[in-house]
C-alpha positions in Angstrom: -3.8 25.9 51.2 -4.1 29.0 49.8 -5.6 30.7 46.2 -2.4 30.5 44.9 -1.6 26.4 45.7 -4.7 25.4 44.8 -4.5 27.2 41.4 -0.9 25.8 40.5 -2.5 22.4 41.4 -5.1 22.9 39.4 -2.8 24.0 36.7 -0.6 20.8 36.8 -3.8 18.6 36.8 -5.3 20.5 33.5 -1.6 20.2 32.0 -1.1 16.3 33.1 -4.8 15.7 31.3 -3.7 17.4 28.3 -0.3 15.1 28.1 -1.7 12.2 28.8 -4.9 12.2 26.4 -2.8 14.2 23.2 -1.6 11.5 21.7 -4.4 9.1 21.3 -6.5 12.3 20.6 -3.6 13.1 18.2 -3.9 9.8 16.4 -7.5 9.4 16.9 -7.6 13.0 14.4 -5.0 11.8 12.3 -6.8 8.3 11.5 -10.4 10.7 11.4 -8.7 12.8 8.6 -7.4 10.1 6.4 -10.8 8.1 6.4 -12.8 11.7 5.7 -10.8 12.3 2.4 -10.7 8.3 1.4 -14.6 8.4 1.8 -15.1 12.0 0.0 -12.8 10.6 -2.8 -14.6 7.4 -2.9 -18.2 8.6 -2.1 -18.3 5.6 0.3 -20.5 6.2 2.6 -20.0 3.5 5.6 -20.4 4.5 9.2 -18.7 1.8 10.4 -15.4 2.9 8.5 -15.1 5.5 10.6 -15.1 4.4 14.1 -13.6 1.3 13.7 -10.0 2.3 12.3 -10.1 5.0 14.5 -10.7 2.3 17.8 -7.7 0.5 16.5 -5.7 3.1 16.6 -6.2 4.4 19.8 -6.2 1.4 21.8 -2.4 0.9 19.7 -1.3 3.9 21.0 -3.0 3.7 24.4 -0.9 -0.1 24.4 2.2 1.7 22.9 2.3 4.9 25.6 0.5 2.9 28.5 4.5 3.2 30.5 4.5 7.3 29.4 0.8 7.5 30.6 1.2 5.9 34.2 4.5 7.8 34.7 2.7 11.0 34.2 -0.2 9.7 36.8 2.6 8.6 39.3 4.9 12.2 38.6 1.3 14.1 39.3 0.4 11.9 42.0 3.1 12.5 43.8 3.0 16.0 43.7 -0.3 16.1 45.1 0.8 13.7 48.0 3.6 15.7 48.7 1.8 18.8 49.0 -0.6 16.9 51.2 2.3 16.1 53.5 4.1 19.4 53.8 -0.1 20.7 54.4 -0.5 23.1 51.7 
């Protein structure tokens, strides 16, 4: 393996973290927003409003995209096995 394979590996691992994780990060923002403004208009002030909604939400969409999420893991994974095979 040279500088070159392991970078493009690398590359693909950073870029299958990034797919995987963007839309409960995505939703997870979306959710953070919403509650920010509702307690600034409200001047409610309850820490467990925020992480609660937002826990929801992510697990739905972790439930939701769990089949997109594992195909990306298997698509990576056997990218990396393949490499292994053909020894670079």
């Amino acid at each position: 393996m040279n500088e070159a394979d392991a970078l493009e590996l690398a590359r693909s691992a950073i870029w299958t973290v990034l797919v995987v994780s963007g839309p409960a990060v995505g939703a997870a923002m979306i959710v953070g927003i919403i509650i920010a403004l509702f307690q600034a208009l409200t001047q409610i002030q309850e820490m467990t409003l925020t992480f609660v909604p937002k826990i929801i939400v992510v697990l739905a969409v972790l439930t939701i995209g769990a089949s997109f999420i594992g195909s990306q893991v298997y698509v990576f994974t056997e990218q990396v096995y393949s490499r292994i095979e053909k020894g670079y």
